[in-house]
C-alpha positions in Angstrom: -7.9 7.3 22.9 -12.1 6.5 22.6 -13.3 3.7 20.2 -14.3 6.9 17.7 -11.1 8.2 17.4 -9.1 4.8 16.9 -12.0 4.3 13.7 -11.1 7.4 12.5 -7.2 6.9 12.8 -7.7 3.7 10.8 -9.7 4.8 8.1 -7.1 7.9 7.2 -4.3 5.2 8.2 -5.8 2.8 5.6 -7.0 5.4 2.9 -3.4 7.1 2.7 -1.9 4.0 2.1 -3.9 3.1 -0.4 -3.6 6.4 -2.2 0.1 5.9 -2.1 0.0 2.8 -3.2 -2.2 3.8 -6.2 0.6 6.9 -7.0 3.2 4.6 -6.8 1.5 2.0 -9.4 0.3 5.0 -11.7 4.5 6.1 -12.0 5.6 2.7 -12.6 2.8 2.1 -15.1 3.6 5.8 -16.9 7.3 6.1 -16.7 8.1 2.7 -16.6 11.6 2.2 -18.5 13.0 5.6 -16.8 12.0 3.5 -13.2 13.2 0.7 -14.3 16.8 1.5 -15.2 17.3 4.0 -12.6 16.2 0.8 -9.7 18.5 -1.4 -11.8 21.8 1.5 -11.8 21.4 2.5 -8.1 20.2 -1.1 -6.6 22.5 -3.5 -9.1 19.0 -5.5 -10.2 19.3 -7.1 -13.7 16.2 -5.1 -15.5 14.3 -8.6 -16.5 14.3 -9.4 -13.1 12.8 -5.8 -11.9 8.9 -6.5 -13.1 9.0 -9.7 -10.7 10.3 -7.5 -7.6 7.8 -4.9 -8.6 4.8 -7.1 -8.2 6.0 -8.7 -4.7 6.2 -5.0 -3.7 2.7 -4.3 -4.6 1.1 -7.2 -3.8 3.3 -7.3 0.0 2.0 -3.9 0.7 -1.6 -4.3 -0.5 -1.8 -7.2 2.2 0.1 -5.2 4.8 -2.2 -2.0 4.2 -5.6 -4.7 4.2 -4.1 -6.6 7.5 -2.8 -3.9 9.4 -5.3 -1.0 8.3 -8.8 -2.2 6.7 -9.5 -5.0 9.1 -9.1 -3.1 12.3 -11.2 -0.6 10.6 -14.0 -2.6 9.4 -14.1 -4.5 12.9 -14.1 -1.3 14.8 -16.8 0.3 12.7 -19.2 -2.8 12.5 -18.5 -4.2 15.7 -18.6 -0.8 17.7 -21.1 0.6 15.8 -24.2 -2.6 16.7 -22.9 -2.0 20.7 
């Protein structure tokens, strides 16, 4: 695999993510109370303890997607790209 095509890998890698990470925020933000108590039926969560879980969630993947995804992409693309 060339230098080129491990950038490219990364930035669709990193932009997916992202996206679904986006569509997964605009549900919970638009149908809120219909997420909420169907987490809380099928996972046995109290409901006033489901916002808290929600935002570890986001905030877990957002630093999994910027670790794992936009670093080696920015590092390949700048680092690569002066050589």
């Amino acid at each position: 695999m060339s230098i080129a095509e491990l950038t490219r890998f990364f930035a669709w890698f990193t932009l997916l993510n992202y996206i679904l990470m986006l569509v997964s925020w605009l549900i919970y933000i638009s149908i809120k109370e219909t997420v909420m108590k169907l987490h809380s039926a099928t996972m046995g969560v109290p409901v006033e303890e489901l916002p808290r879980l929600y935002f570890q969630y986001f905030a877990i993947y957002k630093v999994l997607t910027l670790t794992f995804g936009l670093v080696p992409y920015l590092v390949l693309r700048f680092v690569f790209a002066a050589a």
